[in-house]
C-alpha positions in Angstrom: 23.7 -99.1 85.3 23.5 -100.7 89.0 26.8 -101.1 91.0 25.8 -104.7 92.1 25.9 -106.0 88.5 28.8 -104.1 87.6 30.9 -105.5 91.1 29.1 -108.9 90.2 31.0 -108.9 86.9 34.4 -107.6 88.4 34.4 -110.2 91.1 34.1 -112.4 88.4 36.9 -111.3 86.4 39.3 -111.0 89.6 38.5 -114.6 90.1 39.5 -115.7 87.0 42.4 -113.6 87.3 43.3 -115.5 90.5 43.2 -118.9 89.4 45.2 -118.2 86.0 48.8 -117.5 87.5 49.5 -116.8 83.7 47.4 -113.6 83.2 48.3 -112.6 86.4 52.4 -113.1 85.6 52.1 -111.4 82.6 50.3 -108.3 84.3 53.0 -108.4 86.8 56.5 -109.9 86.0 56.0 -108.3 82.3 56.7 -105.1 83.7 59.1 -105.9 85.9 61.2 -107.8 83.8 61.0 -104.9 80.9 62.1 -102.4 83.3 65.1 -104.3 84.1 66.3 -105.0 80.5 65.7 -101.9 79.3 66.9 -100.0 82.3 70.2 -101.5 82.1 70.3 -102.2 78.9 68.6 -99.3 76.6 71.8 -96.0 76.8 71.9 -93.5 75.1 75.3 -92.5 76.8 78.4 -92.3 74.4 81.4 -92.7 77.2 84.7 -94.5 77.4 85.0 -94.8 73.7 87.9 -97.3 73.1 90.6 -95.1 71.1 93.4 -96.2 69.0 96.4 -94.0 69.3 99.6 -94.1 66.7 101.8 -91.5 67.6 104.3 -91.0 64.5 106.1 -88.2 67.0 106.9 -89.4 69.9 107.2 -86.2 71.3 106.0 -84.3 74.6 103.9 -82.2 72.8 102.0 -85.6 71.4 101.8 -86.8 74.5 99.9 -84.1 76.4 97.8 -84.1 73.5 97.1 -87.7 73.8 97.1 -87.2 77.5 94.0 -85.0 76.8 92.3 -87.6 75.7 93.1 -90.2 78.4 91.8 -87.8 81.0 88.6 -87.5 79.5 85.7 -89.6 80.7 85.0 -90.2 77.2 88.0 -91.9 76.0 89.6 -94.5 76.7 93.2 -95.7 74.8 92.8 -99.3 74.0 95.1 -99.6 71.4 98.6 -98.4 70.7 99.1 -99.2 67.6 102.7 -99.4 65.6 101.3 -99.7 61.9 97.7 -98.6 60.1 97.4 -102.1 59.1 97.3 -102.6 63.0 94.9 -99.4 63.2 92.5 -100.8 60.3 92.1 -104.4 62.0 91.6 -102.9 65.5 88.6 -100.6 63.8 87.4 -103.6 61.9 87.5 -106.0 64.4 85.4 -103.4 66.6 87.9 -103.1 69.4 87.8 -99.5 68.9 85.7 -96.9 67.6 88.1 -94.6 66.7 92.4 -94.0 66.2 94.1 -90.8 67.1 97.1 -90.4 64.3 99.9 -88.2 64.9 101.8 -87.1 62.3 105.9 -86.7 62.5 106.6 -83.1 62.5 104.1 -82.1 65.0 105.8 -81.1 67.6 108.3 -79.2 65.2 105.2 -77.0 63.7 103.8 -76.9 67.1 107.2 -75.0 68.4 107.8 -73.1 65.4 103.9 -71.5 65.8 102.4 -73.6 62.3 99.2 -75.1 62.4 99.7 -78.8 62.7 97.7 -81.4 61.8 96.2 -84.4 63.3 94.0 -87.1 61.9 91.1 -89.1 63.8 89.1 -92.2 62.1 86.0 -92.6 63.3 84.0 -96.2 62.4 80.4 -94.9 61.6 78.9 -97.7 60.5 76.8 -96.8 64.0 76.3 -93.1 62.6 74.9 -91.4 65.9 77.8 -93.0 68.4 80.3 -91.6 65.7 78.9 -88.0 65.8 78.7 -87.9 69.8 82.0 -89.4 69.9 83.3 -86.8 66.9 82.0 -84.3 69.0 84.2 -85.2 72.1 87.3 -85.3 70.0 86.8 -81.9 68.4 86.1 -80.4 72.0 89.2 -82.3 73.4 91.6 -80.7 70.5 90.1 -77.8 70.8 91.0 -77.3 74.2 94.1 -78.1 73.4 94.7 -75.8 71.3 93.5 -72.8 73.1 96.2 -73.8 75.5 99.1 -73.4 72.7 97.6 -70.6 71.6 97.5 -68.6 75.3 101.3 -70.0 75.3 102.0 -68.6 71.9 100.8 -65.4 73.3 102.4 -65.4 76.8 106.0 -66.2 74.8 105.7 -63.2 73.1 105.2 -61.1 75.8 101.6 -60.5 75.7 99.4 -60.5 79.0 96.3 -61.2 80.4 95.7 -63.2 77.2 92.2 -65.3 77.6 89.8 -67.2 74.8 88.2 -64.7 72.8 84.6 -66.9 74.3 84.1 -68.0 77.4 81.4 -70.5 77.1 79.3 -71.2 81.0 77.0 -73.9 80.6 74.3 -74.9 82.6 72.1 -77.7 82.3 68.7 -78.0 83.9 66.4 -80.6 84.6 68.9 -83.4 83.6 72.1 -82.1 85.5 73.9 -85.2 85.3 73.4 -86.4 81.7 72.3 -89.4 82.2 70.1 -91.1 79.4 68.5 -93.5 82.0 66.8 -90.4 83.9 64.6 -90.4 81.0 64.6 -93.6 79.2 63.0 -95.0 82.9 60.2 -92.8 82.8 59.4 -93.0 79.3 59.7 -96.7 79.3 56.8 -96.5 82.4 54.2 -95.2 79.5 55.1 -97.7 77.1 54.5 -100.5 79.1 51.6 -99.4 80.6 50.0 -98.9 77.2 51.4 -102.6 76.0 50.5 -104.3 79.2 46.9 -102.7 79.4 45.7 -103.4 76.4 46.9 -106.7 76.0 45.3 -108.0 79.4 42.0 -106.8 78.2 42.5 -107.9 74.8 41.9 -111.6 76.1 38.7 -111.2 78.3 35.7 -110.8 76.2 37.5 -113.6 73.2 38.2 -115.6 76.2 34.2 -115.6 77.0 33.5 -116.2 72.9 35.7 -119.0 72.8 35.2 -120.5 76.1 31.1 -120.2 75.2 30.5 -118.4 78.3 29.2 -115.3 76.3 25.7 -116.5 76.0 25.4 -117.0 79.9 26.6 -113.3 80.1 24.2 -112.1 77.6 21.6 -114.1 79.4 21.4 -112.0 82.3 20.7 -108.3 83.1 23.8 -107.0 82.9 24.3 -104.3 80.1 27.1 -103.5 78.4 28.4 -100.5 79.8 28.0 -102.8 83.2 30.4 -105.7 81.0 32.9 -103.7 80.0 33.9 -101.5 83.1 33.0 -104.4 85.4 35.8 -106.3 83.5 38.0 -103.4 83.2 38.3 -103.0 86.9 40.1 -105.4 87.6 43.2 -104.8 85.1 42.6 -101.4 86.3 43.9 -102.2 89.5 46.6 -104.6 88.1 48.2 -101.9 86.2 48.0 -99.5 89.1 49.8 -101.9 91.1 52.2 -101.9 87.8 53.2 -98.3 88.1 53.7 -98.6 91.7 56.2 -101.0 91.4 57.8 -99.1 88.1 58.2 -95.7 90.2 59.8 -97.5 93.2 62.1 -99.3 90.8 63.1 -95.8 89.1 63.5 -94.4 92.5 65.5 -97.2 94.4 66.9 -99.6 91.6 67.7 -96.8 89.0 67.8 -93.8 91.4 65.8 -92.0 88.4 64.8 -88.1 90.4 60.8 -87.2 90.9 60.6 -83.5 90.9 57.3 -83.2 90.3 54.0 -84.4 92.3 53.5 -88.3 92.8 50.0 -88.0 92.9 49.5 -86.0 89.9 51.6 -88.6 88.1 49.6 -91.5 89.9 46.5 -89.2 88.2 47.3 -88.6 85.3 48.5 -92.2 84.7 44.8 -93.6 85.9 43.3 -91.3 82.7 45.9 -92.8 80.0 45.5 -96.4 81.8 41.3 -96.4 80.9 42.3 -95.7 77.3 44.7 -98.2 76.8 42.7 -100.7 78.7 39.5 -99.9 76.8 41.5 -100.4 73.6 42.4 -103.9 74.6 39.0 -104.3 75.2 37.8 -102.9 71.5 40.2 -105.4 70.1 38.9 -108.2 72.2 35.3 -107.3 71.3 36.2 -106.9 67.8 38.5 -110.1 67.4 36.0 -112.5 69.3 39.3 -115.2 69.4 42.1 -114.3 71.8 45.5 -115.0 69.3 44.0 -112.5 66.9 43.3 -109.8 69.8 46.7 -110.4 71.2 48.3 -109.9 67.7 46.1 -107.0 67.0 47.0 -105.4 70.6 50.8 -106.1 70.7 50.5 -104.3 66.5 49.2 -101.5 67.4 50.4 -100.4 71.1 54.2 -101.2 71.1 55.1 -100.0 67.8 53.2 -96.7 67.8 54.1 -96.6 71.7 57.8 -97.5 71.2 58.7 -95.8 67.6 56.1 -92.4 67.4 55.6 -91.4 70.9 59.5 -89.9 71.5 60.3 -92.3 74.2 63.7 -93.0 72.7 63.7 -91.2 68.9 62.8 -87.4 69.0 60.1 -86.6 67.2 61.0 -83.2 65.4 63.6 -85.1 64.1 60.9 -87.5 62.1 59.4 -86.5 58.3 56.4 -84.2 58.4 54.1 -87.3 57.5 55.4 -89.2 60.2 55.1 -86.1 62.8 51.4 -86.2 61.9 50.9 -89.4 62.5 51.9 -89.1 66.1 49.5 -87.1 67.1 47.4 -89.8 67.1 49.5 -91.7 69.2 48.5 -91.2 73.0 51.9 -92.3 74.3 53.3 -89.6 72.6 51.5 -86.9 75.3 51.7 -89.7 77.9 55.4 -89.9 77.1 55.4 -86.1 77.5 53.5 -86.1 80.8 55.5 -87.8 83.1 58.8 -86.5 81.7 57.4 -83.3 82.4 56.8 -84.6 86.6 59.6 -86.5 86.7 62.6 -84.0 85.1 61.1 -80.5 85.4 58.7 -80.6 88.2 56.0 -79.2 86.3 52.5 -79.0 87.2 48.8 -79.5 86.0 48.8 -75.9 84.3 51.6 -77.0 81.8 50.0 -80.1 81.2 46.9 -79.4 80.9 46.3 -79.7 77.1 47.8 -83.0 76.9 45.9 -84.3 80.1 42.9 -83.3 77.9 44.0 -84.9 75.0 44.6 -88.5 77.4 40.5 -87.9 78.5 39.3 -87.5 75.2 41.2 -90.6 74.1 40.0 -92.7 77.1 36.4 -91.2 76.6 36.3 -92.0 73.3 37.7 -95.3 73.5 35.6 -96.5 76.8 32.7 -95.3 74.4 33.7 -97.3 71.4 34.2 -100.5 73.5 30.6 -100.1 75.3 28.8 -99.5 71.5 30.6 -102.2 69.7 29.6 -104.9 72.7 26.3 -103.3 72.6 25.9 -104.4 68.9 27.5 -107.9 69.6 25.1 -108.8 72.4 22.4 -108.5 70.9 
């Protein structure tokens, strides 16, 4: 392998890159334009729920208890309602997600010390927004009832009188609770591996089909020197793309970096030669550029978006799924630089899945190199 073949072949690739604004737009504005839609876009966050309330008492007691919920970030009354057929539209019509009902006598069982109680519909045809915001309820009317019960106890003369737990919770790495902390860096690996291999998935079809392959093949240059002479310069396009997708977590979404930039800026160069070599392997493989596009766009953002926990856990998936992610490099990618950017953590913790991102990049470098190898000749 001789660098001046090998630079030969990138400056030729860089100019093509130059004088197709598309290739260059798509390895640029993609990005960008992903990062926005699914930074402000993609929540996980369950908050303001819009609450129905039909308070049958009218009482004080019913009204601290709605109070309660009006206070919480997590609630928000949209809706008082005088009837259930009023309750039932508002839930159908999605203007809320949920109706308090208060029954008659609950203040009366509420003075008199008699459990009283209250009902709360929930619409679950979205299942996991119905358990978060099911959650919130119980915790509201649960604190709510710890107060009646420390007044029940003070009323009867009894002192000092505290919950029998006293919960202190802490929460590390994500303090605030914000789904965007790591739905921005997750989102960084995903399109990286989509952008990457779709690039490279065009350049060696685009030679096939545009017959330039034969004046390639023509000359000295192997194909080890082909295929990282073309692979340059993507590599520096989609360097440039995680540049700009850390600056837009850091000032646009104000996502924290506790952990070491250039680590991550590492790290990410390892998983970027796999994914880029993969485009690659497709485009050698494919020898048109629709069906390398097609075959690139298959089997990065599905696998990257679905199987590598950037949004769905994956302890939560069916054992035969679980296996299948291990094949899925996104999912330790994904890993990686939630692990820099929420717990600050360093090359010792990551060390088996920064091994895991060489051996894929190795081994898929090496695929692309021996499959040209047999088409060249």
């Amino acid at each position: 392998m001789k660098a001046q073949r090998l630079l030969a072949v990138s400056r030729k690739e860089f100019l093509h890159v130059r004088r197709d604004p598309r290739s260059l737009g798509l390895g640029i504005a993609i990005p960008v334009v992903l990062l926005l839609l699914f930074g402000y876009v993609l929540t996980l966050d369950v908050d303001r729920v819009p609450l129905a309330v039909r308070d049958l008492s009218r009482t004080p007691e019913s009204r601290k208890l709605v109070s309660r919920f009006e206070g919480s970030r997590y609630f928000q009354v949209a809706l008082r309602a005088e009837g259930p057929p009023e309750v039932e539209a508002a839930i159908d019509d999605g203007r809320v997600l949920a109706a308090l009902v208060i029954p008659e006598d609950f203040a009366a069982r509420v003075r008199s010390d008699r459990p009283s109680v209250v009902q709360l519909l929930l619409d679950a045809s979205e299942a996991n927004t119905a358990t978060i915001a099911l959650g919130y309820a119980e915790a509201v009317v649960s604190g709510y009832s710890a107060d009646l019960e420390v007044r029940w106890a003070k009323a009867k003369g009894l002192q000092g009188i505290r919950p029998p737990l006293d919960v202190h919770s802490r929460v590390w790495f994500n303090t605030d609770l914000e789904s965007r902390n790591f739905i921005v860096p997750g989102l960084i690996s995903v399109i990286m591996m989509i952008i990457a291999a779709l690039l490279t998935s065009l350049t060696v079809a685009r030679e096939w089909e545009q017959g330039t392959m034969e004046q390639l093949v023509a000359t000295p240059v192997t194909g080890p020197e082909l295929v990282l002479g073309k692979l340059l310069p993507y590599f520096v396009i989609g360097m440039v793309d995680l540049s700009v997708a850390v600056a837009m977590g850091k000032y646009l979404f104000h996502v924290p970096m506790r952990g070491s930039l250039p680590l991550l800026f590492g790290i990410a160069a390892v998983f970027l030669v796999g994914a880029l070599s993969l485009g690659m392997l497709f485009s050698v493989a494919a020898r048109s550029q629709l069906p390398a596009s097609q075959m690139a766009m298959a089997f990065t953002f599905l696998p990257a978006y679905l199987l590598s926990g950037f949004v769905f856990s994956i302890d939560s998936m069916p054992p035969v799924v679980r296996a299948v992610t291990y094949l899925v490099p996104s999912r330790y990618f994904v890993k990686v630089i939630k692990g820099i950017y929420l717990k600050g953590v360093g090359l010792g913790t990551l060390a088996l899945d920064t091994a895991l991102l060489l051996a894929f990049g190795a081994a898929m470098l090496l695929a692309a190199t021996r499959l040209i190898r047999m088409k060249i000749r």
